[in-house]
mmCIF file of the N, C-alpha and C atoms, coordinates in Angstrom:
data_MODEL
# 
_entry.id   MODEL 
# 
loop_
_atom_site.group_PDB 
_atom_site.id 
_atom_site.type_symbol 
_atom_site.label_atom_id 
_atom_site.label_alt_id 
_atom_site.label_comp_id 
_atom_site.label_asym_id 
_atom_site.label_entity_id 
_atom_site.label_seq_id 
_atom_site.pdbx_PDB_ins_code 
_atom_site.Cartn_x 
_atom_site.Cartn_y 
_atom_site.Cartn_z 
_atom_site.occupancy 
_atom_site.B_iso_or_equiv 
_atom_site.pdbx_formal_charge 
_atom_site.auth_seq_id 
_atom_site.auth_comp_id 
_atom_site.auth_asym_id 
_atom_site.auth_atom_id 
_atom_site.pdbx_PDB_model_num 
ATOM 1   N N  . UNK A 1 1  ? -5.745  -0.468  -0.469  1.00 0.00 ? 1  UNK A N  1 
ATOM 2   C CA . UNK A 1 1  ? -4.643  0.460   -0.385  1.00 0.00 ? 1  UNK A CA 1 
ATOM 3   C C  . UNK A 1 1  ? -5.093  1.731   0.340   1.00 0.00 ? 1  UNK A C  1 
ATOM 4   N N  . UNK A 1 2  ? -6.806  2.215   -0.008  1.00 0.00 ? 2  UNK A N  1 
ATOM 5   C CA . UNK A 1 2  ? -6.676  3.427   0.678   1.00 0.00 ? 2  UNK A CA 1 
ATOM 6   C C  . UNK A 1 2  ? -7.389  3.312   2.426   1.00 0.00 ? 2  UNK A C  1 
ATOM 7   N N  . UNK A 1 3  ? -7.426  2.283   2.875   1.00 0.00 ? 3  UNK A N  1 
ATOM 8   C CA . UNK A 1 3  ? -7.254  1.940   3.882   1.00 0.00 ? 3  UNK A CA 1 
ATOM 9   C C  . UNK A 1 3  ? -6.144  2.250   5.024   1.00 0.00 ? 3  UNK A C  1 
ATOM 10  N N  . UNK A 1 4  ? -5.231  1.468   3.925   1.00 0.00 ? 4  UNK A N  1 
ATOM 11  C CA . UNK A 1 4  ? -3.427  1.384   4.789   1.00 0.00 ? 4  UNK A CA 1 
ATOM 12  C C  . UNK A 1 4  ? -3.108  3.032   4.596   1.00 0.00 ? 4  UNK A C  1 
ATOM 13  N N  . UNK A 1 5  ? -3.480  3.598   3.725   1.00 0.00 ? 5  UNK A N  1 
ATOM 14  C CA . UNK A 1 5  ? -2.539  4.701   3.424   1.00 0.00 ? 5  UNK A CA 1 
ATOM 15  C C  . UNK A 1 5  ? -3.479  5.802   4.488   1.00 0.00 ? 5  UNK A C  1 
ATOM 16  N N  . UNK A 1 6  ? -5.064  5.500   4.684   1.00 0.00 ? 6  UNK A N  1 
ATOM 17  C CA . UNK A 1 6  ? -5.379  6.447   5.539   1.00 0.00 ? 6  UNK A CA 1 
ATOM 18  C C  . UNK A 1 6  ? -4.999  6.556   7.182   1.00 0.00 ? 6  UNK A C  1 
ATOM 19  N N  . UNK A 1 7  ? -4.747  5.115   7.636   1.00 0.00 ? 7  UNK A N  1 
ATOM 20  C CA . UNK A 1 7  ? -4.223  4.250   8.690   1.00 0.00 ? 7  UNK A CA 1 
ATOM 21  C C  . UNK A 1 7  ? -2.730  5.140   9.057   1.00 0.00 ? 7  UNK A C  1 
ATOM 22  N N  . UNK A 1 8  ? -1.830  5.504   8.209   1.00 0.00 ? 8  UNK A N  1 
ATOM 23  C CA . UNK A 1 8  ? -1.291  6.012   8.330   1.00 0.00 ? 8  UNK A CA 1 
ATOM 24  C C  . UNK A 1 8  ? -1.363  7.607   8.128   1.00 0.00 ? 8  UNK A C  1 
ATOM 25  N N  . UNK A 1 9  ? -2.130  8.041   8.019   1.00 0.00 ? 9  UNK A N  1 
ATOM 26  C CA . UNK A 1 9  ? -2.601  9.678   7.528   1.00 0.00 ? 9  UNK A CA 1 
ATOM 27  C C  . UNK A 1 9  ? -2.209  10.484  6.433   1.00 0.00 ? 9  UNK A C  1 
ATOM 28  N N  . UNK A 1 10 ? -1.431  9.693   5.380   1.00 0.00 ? 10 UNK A N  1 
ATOM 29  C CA . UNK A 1 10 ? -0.591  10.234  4.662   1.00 0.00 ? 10 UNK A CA 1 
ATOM 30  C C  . UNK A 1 10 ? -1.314  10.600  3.335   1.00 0.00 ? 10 UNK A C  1 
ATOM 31  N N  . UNK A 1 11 ? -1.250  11.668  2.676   1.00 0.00 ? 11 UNK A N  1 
ATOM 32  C CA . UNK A 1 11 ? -1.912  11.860  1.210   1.00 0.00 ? 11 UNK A CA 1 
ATOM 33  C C  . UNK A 1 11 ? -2.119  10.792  0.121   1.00 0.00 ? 11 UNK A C  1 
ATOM 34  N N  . UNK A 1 12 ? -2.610  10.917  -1.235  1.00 0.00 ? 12 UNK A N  1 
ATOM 35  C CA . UNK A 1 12 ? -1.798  9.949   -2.136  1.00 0.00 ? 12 UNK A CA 1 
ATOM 36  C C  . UNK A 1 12 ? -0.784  10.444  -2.855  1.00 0.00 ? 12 UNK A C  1 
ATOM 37  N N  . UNK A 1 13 ? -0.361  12.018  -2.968  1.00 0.00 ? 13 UNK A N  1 
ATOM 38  C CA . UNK A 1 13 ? 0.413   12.475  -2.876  1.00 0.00 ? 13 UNK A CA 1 
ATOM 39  C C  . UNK A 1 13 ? 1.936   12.121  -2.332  1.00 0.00 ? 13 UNK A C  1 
ATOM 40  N N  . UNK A 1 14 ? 1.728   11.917  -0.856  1.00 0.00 ? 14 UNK A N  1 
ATOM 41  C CA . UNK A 1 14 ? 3.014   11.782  -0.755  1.00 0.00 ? 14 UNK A CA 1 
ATOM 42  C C  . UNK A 1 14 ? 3.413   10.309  -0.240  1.00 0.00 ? 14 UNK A C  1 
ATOM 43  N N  . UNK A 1 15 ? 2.001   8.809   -0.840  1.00 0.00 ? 15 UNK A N  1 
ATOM 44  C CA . UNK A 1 15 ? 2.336   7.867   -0.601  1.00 0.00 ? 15 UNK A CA 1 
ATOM 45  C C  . UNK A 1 15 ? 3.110   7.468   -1.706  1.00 0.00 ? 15 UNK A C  1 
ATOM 46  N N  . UNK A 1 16 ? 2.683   8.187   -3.037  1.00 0.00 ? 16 UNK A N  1 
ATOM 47  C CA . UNK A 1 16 ? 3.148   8.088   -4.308  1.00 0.00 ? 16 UNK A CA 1 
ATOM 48  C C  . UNK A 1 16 ? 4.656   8.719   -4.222  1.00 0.00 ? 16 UNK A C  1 
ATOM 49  N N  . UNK A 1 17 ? 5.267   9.789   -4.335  1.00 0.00 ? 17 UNK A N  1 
ATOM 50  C CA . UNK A 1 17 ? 6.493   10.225  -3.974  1.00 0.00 ? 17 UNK A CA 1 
ATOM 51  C C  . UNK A 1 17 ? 7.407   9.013   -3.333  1.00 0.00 ? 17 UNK A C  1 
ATOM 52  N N  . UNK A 1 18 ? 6.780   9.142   -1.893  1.00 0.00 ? 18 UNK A N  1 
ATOM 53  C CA . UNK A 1 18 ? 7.738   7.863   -0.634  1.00 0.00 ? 18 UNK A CA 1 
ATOM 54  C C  . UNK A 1 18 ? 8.196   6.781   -2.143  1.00 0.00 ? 18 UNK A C  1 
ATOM 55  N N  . UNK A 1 19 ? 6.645   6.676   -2.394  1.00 0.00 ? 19 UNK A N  1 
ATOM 56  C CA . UNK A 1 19 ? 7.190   4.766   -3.409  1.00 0.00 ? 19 UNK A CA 1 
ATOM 57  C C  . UNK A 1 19 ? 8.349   5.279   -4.767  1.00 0.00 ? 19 UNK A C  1 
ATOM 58  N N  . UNK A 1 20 ? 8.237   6.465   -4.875  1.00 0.00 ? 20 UNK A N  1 
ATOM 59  C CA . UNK A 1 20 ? 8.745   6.758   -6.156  1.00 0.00 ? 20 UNK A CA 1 
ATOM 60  C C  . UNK A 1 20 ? 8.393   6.900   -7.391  1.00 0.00 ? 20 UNK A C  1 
ATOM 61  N N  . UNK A 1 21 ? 7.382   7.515   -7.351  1.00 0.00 ? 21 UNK A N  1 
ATOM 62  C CA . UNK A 1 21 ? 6.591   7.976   -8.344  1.00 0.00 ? 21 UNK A CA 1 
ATOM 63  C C  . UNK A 1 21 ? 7.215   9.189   -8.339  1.00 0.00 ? 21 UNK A C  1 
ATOM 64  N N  . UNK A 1 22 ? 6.779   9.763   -9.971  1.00 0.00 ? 22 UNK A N  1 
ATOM 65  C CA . UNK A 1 22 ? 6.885   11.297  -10.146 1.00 0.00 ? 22 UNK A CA 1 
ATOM 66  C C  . UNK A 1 22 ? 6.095   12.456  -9.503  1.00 0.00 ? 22 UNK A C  1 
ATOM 67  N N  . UNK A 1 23 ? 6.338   13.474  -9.145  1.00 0.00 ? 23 UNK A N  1 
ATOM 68  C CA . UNK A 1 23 ? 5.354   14.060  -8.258  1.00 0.00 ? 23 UNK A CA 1 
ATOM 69  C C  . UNK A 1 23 ? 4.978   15.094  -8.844  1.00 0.00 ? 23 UNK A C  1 
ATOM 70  N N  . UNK A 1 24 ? 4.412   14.938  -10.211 1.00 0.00 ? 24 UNK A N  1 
ATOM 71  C CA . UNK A 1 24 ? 3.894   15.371  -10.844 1.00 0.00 ? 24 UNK A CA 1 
ATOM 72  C C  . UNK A 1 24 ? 2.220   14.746  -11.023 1.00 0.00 ? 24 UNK A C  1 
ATOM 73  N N  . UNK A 1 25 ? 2.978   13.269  -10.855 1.00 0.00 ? 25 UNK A N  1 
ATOM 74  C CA . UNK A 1 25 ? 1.344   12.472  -11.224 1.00 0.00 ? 25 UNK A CA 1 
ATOM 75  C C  . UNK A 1 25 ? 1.161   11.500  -10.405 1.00 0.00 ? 25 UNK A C  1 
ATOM 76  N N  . UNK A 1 26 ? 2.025   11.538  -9.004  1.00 0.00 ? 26 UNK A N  1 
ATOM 77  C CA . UNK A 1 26 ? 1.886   10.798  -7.520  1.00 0.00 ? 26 UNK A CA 1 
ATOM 78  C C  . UNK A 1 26 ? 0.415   10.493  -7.492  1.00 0.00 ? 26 UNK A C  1 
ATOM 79  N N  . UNK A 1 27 ? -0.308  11.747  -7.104  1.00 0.00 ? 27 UNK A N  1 
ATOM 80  C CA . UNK A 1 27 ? -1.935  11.738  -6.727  1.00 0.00 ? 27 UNK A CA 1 
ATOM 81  C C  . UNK A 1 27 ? -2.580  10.955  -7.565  1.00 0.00 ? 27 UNK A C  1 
ATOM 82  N N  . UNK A 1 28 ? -2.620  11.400  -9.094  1.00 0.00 ? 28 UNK A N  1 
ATOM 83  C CA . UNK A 1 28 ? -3.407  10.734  -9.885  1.00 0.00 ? 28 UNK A CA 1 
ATOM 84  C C  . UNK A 1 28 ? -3.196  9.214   -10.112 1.00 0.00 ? 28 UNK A C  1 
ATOM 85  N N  . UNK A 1 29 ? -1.978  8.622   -9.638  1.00 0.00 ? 29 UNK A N  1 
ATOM 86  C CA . UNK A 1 29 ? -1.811  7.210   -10.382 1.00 0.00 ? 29 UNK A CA 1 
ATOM 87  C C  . UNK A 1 29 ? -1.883  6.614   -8.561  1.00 0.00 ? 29 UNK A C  1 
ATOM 88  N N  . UNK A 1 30 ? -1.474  7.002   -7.678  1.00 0.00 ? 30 UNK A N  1 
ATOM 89  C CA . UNK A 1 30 ? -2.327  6.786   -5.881  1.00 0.00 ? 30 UNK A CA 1 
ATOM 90  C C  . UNK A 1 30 ? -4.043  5.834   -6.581  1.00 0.00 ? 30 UNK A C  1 
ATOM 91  N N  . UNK A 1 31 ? -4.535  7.135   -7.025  1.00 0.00 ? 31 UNK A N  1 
ATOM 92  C CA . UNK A 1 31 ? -6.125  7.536   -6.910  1.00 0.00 ? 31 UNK A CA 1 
ATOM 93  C C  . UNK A 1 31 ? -6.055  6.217   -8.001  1.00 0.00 ? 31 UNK A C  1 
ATOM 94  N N  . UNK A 1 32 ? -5.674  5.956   -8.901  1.00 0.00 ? 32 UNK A N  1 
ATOM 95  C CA . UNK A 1 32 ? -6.255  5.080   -10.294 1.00 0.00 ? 32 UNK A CA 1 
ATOM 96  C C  . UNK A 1 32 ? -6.218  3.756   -9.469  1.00 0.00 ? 32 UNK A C  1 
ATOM 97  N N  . UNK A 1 33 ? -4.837  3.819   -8.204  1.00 0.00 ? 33 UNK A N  1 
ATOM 98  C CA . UNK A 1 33 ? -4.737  2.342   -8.144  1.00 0.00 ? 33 UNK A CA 1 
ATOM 99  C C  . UNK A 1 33 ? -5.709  2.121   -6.806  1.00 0.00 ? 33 UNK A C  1 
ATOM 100 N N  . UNK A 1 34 ? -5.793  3.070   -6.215  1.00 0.00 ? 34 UNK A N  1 
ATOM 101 C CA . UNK A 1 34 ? -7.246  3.083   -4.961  1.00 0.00 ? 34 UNK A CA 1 
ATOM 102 C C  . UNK A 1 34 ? -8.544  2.706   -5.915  1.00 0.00 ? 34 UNK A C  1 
ATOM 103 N N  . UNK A 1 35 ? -8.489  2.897   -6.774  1.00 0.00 ? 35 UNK A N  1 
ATOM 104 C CA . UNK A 1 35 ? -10.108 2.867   -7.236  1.00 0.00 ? 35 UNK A CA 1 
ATOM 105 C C  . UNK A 1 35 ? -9.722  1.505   -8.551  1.00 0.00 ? 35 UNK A C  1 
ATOM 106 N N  . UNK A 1 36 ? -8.915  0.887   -8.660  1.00 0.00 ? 36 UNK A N  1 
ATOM 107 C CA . UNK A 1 36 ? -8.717  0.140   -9.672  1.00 0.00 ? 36 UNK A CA 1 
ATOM 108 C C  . UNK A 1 36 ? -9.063  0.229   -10.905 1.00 0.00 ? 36 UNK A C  1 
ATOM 109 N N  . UNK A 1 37 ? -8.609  1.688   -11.370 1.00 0.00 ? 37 UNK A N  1 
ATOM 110 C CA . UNK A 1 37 ? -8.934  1.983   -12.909 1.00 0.00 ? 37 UNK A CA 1 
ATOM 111 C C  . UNK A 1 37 ? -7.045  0.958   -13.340 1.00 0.00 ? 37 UNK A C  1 
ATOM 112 N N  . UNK A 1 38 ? -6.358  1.286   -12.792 1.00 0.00 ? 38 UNK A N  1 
ATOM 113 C CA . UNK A 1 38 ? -5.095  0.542   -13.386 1.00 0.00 ? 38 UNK A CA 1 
ATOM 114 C C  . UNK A 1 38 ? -4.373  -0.255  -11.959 1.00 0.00 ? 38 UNK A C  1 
ATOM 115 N N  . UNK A 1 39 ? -3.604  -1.099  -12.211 1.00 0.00 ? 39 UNK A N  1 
ATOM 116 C CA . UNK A 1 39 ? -3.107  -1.979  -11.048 1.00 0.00 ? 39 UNK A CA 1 
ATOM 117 C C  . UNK A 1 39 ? -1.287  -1.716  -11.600 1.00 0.00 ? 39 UNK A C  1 
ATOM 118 N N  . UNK A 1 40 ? -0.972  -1.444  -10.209 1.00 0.00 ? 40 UNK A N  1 
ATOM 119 C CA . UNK A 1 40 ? 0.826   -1.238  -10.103 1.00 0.00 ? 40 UNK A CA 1 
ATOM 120 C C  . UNK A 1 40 ? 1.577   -2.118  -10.455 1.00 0.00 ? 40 UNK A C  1 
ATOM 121 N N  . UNK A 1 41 ? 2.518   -2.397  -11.325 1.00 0.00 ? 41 UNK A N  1 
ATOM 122 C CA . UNK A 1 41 ? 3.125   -3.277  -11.475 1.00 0.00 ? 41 UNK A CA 1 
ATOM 123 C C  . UNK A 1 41 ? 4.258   -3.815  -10.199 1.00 0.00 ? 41 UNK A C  1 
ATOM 124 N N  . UNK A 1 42 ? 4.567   -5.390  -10.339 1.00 0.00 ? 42 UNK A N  1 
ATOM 125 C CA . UNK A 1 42 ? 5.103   -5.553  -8.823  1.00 0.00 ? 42 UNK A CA 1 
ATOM 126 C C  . UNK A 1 42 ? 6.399   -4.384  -8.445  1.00 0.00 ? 42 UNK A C  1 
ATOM 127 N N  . UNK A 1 43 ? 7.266   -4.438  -9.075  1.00 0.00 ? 43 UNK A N  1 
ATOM 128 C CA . UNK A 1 43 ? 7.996   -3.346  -8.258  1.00 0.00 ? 43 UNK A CA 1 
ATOM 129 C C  . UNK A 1 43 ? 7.315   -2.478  -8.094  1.00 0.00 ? 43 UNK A C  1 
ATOM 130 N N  . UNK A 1 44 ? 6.464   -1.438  -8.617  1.00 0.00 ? 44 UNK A N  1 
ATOM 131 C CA . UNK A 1 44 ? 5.699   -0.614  -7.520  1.00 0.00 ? 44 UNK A CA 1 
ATOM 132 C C  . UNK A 1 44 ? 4.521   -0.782  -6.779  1.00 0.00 ? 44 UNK A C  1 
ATOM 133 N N  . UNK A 1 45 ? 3.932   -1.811  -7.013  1.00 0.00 ? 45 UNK A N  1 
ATOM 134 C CA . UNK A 1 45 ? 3.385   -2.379  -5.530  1.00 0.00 ? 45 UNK A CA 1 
ATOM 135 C C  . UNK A 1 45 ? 4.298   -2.894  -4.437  1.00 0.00 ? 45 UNK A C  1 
ATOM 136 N N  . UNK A 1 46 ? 5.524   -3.293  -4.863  1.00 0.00 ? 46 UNK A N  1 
ATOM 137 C CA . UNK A 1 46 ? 6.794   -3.450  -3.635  1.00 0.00 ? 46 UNK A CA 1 
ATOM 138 C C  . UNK A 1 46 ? 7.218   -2.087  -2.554  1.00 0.00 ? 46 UNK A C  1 
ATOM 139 N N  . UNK A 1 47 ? 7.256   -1.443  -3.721  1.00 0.00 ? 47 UNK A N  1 
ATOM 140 C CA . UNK A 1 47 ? 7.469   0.249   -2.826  1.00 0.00 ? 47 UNK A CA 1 
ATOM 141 C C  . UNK A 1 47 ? 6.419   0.805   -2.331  1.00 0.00 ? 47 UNK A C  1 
ATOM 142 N N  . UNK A 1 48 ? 5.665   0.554   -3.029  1.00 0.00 ? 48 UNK A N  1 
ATOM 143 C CA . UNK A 1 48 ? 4.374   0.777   -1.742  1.00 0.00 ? 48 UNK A CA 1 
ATOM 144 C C  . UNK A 1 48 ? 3.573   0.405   -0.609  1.00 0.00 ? 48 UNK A C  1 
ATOM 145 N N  . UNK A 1 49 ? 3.740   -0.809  -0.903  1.00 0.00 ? 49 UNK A N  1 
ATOM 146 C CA . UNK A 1 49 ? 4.040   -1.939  0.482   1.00 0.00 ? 49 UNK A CA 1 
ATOM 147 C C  . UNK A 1 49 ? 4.807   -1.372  1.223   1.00 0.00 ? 49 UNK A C  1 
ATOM 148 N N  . UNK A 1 50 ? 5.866   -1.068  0.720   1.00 0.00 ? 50 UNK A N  1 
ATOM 149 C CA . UNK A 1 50 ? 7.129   -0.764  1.990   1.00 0.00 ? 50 UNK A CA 1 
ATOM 150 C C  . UNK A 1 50 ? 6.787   0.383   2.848   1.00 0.00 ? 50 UNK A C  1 
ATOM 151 N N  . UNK A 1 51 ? 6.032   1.261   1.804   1.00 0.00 ? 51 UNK A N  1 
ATOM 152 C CA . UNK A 1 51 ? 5.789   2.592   2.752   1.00 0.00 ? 51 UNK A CA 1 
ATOM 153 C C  . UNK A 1 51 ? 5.197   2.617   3.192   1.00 0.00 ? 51 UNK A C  1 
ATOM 154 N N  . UNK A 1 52 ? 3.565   1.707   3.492   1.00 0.00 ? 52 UNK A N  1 
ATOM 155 C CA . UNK A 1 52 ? 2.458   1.189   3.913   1.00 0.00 ? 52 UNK A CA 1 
ATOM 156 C C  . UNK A 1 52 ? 2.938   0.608   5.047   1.00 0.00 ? 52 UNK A C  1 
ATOM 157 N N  . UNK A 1 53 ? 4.228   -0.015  4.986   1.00 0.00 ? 53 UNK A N  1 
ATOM 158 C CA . UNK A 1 53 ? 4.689   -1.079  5.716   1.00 0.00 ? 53 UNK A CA 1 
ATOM 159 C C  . UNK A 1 53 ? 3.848   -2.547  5.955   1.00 0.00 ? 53 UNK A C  1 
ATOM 160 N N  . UNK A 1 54 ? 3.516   -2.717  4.721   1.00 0.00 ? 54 UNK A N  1 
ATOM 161 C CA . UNK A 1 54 ? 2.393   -4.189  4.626   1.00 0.00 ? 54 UNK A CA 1 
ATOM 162 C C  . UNK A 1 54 ? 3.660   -4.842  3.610   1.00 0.00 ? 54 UNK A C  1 
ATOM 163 N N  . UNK A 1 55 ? 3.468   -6.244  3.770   1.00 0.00 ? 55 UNK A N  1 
ATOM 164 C CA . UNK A 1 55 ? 3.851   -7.178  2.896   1.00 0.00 ? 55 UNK A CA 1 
ATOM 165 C C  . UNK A 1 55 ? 3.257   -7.380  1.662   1.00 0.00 ? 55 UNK A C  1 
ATOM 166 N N  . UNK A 1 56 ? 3.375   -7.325  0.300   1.00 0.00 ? 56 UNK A N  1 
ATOM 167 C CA . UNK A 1 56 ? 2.875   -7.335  -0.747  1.00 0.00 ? 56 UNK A CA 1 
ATOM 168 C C  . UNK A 1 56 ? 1.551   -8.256  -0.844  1.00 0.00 ? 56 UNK A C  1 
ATOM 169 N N  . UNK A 1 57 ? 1.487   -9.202  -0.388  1.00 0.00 ? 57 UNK A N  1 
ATOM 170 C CA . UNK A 1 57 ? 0.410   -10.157 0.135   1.00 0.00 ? 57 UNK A CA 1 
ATOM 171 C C  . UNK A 1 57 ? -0.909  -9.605  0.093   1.00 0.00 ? 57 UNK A C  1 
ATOM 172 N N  . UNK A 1 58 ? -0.594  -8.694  1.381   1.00 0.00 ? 58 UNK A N  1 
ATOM 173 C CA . UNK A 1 58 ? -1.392  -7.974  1.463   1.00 0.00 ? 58 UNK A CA 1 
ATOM 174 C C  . UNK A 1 58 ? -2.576  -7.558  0.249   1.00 0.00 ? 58 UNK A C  1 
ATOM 175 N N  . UNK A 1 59 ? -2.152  -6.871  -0.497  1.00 0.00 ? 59 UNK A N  1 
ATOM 176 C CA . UNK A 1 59 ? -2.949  -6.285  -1.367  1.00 0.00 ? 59 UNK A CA 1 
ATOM 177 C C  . UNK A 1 59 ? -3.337  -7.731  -2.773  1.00 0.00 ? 59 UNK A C  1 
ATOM 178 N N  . UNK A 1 60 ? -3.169  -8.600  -2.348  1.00 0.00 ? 60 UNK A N  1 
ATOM 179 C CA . UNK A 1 60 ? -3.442  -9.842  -3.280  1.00 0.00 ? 60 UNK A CA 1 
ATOM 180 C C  . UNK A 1 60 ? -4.589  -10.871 -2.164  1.00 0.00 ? 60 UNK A C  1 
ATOM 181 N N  . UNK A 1 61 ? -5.083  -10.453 -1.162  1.00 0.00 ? 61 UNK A N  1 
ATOM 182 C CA . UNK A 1 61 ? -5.902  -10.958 -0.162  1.00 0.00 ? 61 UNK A CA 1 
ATOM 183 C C  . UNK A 1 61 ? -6.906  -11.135 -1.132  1.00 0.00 ? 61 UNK A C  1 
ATOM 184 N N  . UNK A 1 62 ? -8.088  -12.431 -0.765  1.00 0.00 ? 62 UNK A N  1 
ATOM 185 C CA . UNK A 1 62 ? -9.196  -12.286 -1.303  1.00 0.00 ? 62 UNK A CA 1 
ATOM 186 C C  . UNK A 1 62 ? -10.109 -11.589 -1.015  1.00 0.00 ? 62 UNK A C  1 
ATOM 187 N N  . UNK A 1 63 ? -10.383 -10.842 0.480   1.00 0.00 ? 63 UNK A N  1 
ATOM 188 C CA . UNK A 1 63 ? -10.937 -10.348 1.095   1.00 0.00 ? 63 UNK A CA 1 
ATOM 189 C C  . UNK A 1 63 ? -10.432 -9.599  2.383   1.00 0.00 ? 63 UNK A C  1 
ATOM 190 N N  . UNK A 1 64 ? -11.211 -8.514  2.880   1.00 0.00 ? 64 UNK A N  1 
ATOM 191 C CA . UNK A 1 64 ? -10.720 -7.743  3.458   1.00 0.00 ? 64 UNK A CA 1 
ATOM 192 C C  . UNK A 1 64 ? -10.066 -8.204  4.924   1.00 0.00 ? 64 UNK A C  1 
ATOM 193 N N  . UNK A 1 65 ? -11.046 -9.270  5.580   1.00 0.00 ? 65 UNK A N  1 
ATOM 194 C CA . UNK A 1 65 ? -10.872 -10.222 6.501   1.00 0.00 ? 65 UNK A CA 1 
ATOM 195 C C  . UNK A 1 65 ? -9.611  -10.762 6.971   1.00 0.00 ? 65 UNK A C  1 
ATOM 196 N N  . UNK A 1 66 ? -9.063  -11.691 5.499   1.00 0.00 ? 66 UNK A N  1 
ATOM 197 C CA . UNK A 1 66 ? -7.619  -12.081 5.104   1.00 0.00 ? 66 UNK A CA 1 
ATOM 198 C C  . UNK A 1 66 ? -6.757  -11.369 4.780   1.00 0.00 ? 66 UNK A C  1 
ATOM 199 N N  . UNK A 1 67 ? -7.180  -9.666  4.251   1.00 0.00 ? 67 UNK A N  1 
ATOM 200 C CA . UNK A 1 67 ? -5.705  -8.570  4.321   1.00 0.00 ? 67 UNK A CA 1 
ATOM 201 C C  . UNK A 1 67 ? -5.703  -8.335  5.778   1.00 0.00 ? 67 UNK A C  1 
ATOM 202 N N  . UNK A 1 68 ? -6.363  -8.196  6.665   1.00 0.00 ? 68 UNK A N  1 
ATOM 203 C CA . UNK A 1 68 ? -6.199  -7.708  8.091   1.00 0.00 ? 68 UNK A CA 1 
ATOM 204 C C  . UNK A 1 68 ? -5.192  -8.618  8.788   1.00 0.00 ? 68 UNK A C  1 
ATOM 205 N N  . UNK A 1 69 ? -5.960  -10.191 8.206   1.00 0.00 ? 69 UNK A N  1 
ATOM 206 C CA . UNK A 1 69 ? -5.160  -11.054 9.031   1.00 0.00 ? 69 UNK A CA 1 
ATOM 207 C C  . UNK A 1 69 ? -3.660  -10.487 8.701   1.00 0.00 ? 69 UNK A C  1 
ATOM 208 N N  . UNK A 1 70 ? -3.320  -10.499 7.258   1.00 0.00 ? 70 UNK A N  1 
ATOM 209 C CA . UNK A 1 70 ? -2.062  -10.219 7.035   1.00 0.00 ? 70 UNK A CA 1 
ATOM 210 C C  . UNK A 1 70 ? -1.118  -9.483  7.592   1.00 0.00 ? 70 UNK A C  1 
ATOM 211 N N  . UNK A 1 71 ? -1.829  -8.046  7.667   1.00 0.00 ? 71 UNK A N  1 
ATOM 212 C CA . UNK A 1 71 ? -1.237  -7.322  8.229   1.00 0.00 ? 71 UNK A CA 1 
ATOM 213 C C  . UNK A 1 71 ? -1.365  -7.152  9.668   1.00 0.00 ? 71 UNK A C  1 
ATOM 214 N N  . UNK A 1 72 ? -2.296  -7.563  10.329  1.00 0.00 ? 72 UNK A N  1 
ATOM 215 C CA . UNK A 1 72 ? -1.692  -8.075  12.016  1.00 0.00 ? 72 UNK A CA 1 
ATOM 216 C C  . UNK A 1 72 ? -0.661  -8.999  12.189  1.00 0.00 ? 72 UNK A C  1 
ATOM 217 N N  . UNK A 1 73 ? -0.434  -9.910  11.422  1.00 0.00 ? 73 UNK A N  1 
ATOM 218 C CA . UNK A 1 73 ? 0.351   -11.250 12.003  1.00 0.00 ? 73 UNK A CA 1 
ATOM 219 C C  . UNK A 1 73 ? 1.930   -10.525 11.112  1.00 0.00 ? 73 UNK A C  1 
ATOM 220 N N  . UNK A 1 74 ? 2.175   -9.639  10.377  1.00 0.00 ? 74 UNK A N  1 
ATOM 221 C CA . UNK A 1 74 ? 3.177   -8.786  9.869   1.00 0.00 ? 74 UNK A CA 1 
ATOM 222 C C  . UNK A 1 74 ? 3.615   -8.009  11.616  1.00 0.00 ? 74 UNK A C  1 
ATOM 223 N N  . UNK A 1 75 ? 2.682   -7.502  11.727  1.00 0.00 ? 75 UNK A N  1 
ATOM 224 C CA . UNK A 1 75 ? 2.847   -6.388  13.540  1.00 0.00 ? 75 UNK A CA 1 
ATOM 225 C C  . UNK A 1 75 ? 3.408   -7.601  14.131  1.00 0.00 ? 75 UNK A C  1 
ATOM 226 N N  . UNK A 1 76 ? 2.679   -7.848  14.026  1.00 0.00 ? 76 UNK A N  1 
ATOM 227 C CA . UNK A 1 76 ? 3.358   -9.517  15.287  1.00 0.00 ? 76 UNK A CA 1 
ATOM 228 C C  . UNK A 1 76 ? 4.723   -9.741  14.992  1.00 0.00 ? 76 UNK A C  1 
ATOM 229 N N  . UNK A 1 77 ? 4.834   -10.119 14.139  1.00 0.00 ? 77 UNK A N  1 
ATOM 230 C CA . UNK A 1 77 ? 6.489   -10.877 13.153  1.00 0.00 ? 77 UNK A CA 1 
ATOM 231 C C  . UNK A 1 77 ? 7.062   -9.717  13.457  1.00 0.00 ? 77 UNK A C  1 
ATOM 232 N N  . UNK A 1 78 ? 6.987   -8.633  13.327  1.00 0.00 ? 78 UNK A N  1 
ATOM 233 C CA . UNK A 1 78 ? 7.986   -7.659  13.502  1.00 0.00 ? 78 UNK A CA 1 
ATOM 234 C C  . UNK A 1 78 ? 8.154   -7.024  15.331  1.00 0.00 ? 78 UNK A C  1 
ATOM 235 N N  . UNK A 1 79 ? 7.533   -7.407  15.974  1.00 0.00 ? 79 UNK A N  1 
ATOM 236 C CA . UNK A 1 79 ? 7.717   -7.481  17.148  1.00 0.00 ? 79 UNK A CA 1 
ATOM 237 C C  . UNK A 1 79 ? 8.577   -8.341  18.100  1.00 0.00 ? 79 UNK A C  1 
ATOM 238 N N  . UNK A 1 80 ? 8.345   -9.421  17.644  1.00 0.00 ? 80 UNK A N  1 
ATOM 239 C CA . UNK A 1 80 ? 9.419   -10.305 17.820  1.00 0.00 ? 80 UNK A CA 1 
ATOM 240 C C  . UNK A 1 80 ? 10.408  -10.541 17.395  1.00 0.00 ? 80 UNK A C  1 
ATOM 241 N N  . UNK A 1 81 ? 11.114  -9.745  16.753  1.00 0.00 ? 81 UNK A N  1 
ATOM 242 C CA . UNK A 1 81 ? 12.440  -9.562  15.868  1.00 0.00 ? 81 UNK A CA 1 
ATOM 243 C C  . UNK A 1 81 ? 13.094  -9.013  17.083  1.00 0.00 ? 81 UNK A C  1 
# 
């Protein structure tokens, strides 16, 4: 996650907000799920995907190798739309 979210330049601050988190505790629950003290439940790993603009997949890869693939062949698919 803190890959995609740096990829895009955005805080965890305001990746947390975008998904809909409280922005009170955006940063801190960003940071828990970057470092895997706690894991998002699917609707908010859905909204954060979205703002990432990755497919949920993504973050269920076994390896970093196979999230890349993911999210290149996502660029692709959406190019050809």
């Amino acid at each position: 996650m803190r890959e995609a979210r740096e990829a895009l330049d955005i805080s965890q601050r305001t990746l947390g907000i975008k998904a809909g988190l409280d922005e009170f505790v955006a940063s801190t629950r960003v940071n828990r799920y970057e470092t895997g003290v706690h894991q998002p439940d699917l609707q908010t790993l859905q909204r954060l995907a979205a703002v990432l603009k990755l497919p949920v997949a993504y973050f269920y890869a076994e390896d970093d190798e196979l999230a890349q693939l993911i999210a290149d062949f996502k660029g692709r698919s959406r190019g050809k739309r």
